[in-house]
C-alpha positions as CSV (number, residue, x, y, z in Angstrom):
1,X,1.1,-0.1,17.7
2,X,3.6,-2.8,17.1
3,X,6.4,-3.2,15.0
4,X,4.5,-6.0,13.2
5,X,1.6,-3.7,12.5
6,X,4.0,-1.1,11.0
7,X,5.4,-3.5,8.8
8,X,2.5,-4.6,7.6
9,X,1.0,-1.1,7.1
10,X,4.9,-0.6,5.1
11,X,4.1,-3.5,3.0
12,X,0.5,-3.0,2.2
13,X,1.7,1.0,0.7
14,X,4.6,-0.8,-1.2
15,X,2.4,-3.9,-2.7
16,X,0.0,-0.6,-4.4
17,X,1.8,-0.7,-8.0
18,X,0.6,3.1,-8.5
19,X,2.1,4.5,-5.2
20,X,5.7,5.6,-7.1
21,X,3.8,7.4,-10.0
22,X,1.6,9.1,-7.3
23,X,4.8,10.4,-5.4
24,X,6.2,11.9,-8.9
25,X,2.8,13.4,-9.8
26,X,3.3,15.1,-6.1
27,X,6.5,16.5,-6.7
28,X,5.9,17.4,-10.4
29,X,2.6,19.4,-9.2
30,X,3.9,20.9,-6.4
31,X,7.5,21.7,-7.1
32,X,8.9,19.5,-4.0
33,X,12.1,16.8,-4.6
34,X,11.4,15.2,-1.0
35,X,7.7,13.1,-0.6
36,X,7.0,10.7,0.9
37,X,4.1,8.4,2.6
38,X,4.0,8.1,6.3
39,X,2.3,6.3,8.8
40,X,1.7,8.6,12.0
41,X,0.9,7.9,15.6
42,X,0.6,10.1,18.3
43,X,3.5,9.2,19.1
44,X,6.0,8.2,16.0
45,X,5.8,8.7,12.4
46,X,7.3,5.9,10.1
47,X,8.4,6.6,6.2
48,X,6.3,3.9,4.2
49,X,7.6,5.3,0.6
50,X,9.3,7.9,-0.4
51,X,10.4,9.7,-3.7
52,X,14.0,11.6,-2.8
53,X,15.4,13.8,-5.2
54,X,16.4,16.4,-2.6
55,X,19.5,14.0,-0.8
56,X,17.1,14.2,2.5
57,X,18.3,10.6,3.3
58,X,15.2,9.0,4.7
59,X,14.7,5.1,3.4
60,X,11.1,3.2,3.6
61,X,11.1,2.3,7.6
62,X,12.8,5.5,8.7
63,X,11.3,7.4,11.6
């Protein structure tokens, strides 16, 4: 996979409007101040959104 296509997967999670209510429904249900959405490969993940109460540090692109 190319950096272009994990941009574009990046951008396609962030254009959802619904995706930051979904990560605090997550971490309101389960107890969790660190969620996020990832894109995974065999061989790399890639933070596409991410809810951070916990400090963790990892920004939308991160690996």
């Amino acid at each position: 996979m190319s950096a272009k296509d994990t941009q574009a997967d990046i951008a396609s999670i962030q254009s959802i409007s619904s995706v930051p209510t979904i990560l605090e429904a997550i971490a309101a249900l389960t107890g969790l101040r660190f969620v996020c959405i990832a894109r995974v490969t065999n061989n790399s993940w890639t933070t596409c959104a991410v809810l951070d109460k916990l400090g963790f540090g990892l920004k939308v692109g991160d690996d």
